[in-house]
matplotlib code that plots the C-alpha trace (Angstrom):
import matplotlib.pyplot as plt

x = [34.7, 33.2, 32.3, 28.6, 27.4, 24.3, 21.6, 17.5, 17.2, 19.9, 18.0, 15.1, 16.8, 19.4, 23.3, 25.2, 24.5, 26.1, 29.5, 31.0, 32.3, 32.6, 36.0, 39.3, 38.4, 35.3, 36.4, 39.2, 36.4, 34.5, 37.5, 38.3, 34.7, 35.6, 38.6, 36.7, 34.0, 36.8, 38.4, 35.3, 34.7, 38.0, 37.4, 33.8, 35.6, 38.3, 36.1, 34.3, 37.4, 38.5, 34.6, 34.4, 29.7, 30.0, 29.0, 28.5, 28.5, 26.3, 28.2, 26.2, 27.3, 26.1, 26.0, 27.7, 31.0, 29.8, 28.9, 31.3, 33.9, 35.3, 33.2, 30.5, 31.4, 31.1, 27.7, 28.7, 30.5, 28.7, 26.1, 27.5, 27.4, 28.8, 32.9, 32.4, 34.0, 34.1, 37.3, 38.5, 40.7, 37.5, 35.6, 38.0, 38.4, 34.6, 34.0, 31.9, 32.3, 29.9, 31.0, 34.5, 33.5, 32.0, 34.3, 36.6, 34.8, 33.9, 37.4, 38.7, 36.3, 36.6, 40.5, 40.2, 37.5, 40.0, 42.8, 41.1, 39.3, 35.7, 32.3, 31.4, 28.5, 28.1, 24.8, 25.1, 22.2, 20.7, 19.1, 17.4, 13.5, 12.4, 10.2, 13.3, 14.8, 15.2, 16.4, 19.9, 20.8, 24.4, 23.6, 22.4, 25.6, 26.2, 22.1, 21.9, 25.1, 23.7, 20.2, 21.6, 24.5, 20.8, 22.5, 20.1, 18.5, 16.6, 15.0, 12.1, 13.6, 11.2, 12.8, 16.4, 15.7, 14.3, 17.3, 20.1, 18.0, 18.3, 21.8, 22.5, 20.3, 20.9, 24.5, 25.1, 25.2, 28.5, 30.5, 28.7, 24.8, 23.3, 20.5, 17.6, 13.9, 13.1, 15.3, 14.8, 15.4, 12.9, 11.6, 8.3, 10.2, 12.6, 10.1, 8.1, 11.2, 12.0, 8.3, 9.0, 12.3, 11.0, 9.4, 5.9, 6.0, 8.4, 7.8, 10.4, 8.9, 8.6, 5.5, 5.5, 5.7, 5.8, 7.5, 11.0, 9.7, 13.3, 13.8, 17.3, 18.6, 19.4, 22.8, 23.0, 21.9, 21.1, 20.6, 22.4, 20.3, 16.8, 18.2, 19.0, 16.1, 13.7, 12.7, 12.9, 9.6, 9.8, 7.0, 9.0, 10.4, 13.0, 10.9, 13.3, 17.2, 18.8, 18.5]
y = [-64.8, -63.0, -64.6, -66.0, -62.9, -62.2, -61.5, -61.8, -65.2, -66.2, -64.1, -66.5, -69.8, -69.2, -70.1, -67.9, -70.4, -70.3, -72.3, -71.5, -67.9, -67.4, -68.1, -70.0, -72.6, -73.6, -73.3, -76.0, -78.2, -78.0, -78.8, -81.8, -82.9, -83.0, -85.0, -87.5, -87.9, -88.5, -91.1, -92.8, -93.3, -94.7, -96.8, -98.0, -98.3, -100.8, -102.8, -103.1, -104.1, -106.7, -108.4, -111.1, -110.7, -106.7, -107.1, -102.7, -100.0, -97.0, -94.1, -91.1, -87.3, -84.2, -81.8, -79.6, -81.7, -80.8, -77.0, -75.1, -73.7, -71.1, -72.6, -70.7, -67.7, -68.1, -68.0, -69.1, -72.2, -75.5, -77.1, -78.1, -82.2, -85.4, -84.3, -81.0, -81.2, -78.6, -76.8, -77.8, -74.7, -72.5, -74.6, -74.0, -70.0, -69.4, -71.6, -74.0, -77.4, -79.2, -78.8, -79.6, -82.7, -84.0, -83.4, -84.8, -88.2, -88.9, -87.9, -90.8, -93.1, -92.9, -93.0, -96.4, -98.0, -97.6, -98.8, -101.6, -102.5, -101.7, -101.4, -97.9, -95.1, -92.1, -90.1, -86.3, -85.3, -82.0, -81.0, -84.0, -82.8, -85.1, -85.1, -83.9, -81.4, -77.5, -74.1, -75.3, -77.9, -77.6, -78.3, -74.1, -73.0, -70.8, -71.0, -67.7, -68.3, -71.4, -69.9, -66.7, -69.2, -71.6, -74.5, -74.7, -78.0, -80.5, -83.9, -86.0, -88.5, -90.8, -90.1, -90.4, -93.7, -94.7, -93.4, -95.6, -98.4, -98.0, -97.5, -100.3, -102.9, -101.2, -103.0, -100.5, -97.6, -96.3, -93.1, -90.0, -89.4, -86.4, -86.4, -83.6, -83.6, -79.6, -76.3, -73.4, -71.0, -67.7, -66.2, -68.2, -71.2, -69.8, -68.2, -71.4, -73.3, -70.9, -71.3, -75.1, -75.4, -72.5, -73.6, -72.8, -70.7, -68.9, -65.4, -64.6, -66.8, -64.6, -63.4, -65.0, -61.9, -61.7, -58.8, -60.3, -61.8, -62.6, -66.5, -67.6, -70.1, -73.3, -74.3, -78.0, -81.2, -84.4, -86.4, -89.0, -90.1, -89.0, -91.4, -94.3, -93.8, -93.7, -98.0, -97.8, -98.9, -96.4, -93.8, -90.6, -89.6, -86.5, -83.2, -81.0, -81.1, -79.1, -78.6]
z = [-22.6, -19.6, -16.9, -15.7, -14.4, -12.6, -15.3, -15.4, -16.1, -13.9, -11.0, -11.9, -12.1, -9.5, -10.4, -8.1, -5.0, -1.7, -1.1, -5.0, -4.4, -1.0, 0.2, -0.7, 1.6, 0.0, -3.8, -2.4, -1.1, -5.0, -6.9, -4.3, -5.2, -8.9, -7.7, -5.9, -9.0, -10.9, -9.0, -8.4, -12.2, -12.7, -9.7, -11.2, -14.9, -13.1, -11.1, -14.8, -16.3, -14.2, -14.4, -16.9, -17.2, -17.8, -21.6, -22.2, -19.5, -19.8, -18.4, -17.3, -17.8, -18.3, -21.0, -18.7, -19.9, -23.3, -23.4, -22.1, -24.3, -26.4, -28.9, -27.6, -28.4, -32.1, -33.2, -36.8, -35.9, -35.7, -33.2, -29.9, -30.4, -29.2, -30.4, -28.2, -25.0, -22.3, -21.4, -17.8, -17.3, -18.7, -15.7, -13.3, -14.0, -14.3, -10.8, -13.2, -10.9, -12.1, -15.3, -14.7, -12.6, -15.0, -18.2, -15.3, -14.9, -18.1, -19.9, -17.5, -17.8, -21.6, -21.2, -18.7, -21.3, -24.5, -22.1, -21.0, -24.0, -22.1, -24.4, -23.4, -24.6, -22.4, -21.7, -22.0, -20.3, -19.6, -16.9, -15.4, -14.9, -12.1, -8.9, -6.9, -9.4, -7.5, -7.9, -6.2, -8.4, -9.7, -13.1, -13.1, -12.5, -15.3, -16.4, -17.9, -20.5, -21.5, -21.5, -23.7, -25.8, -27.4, -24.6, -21.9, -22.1, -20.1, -20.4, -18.5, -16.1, -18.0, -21.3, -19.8, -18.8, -22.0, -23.5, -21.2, -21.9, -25.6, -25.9, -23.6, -25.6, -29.1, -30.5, -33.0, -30.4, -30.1, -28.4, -26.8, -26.9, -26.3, -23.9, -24.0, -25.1, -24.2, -25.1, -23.1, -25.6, -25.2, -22.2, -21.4, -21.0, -18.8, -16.9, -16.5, -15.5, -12.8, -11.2, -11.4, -9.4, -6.8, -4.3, -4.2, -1.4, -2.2, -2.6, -4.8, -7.6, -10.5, -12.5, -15.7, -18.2, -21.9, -22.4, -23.9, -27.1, -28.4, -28.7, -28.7, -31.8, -30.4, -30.6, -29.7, -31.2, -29.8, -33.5, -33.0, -30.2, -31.8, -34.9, -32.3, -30.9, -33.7, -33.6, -29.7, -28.1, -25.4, -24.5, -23.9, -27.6, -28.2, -29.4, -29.8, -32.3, -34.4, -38.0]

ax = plt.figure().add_subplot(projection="3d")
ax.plot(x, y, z, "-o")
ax.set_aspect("equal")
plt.show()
């Protein structure tokens, strides 16, 4: 698998930020992050544990601890889904720290739940499409590979919530749910995203052009949350899953 490399669409939504690539020194202080978002699940598992009223905890990740993989480079294989993980050396090799911190977090929190005996469900989301959302969120790390791979996903905040609400309430949910209403899969949507996380004076915001017509087969399903979801009295319903 190459590496994420500078492409179109990752010229318009930005994944080669300052502070990943630039020096030793600075690739030490990402993978102590990961360390530290690790430890502080374990730490937030534990103090769970050892509280007698904690009836279910909602854990939230990313898909990022979902999508990368070798998987990916098999087009025939299936949909990326809640038994996908992400492969931490992969993460580590390809600078992806937001992916490995949170395959990191959530591989532990999973591990202290079972140990522990903890009624856990985790929250795969995508990219998290709220009022504060920009062009230098980690999540884009890697945008145009997921973009490219039928991967790059987001979800409304409203929605999001609706969905940790459900699985917290609903008594059959169980395991990994993943969390998107909107693939960006062809190039208006990827151009439109682009003009949303750019600031607006920003004069580097790209034209929105037509000209790439090809639309990218979506890779990655989120069924098993559109099927918990289906009764839930929430506004914000998924639009978007697999086949």
């Amino acid at each position: 698998m190459a590496p994420p490399a500078s492409s179109g669409i990752e010229e318009e939504i930005a994944v080669d930020r300052d502070g990943y690539d630039s020096s030793n020194a600075t690739k030490t202080v990402c993978e102590l992050t990961a360390e530290v978002e690790t430890m502080a699940a374990h730490n937030v598992l534990e103090a769970c544990a050892q509280t007698n009223t904690v009836d279910k905890v909602v854990f939230t990740s990313s898909l990022t601890a979902v999508v990368w993989s070798n998987h990916r480079d098999n087009p025939t294989s299936h949909d990326f889904d809640e038994r996908n993980w992400s492969d931490v050396n992969l993460c580590k090799k390809f600078k992806l720290w937001h992916g490995l911190s949170k395959t990191l977090a959530e591989k532990t929190a999973w591990a202290l739940a079972m140990d522990r005996g903890i009624s856990m469900v985790s929250i795969n989301g995508g990219l998290v499409m709220g009022p504060d959302v920009t062009i230098s969120n980690p999540y884009l790390k890697g945008a145009a590979e997921m973009y490219e791979d039928g991967v790059m996903a987001s979800v409304d905040l409203r929605f999001y919530v609706d969905a940790h609400i459900c699985v917290f309430e609903d008594v059959s949910s169980y395991g990994r749910y993943l969390c998107f209403n909107h693939v960006i899969n062809c190039n208006e949507d990827a151009m439109k995203l682009a003009r949303m996380l750019l600031p607006p004076s920003d004069t580097s915001t790209p034209p929105l052009s037509f000209e790439d017509t090809r639309v990218h087969p979506q890779r990655i399903s989120n069924k098993k949350l559109n099927k918990l979801m289906v009764n839930f009295d929430g506004k914000f319903q998924a639009d978007c899953s697999a086949d």
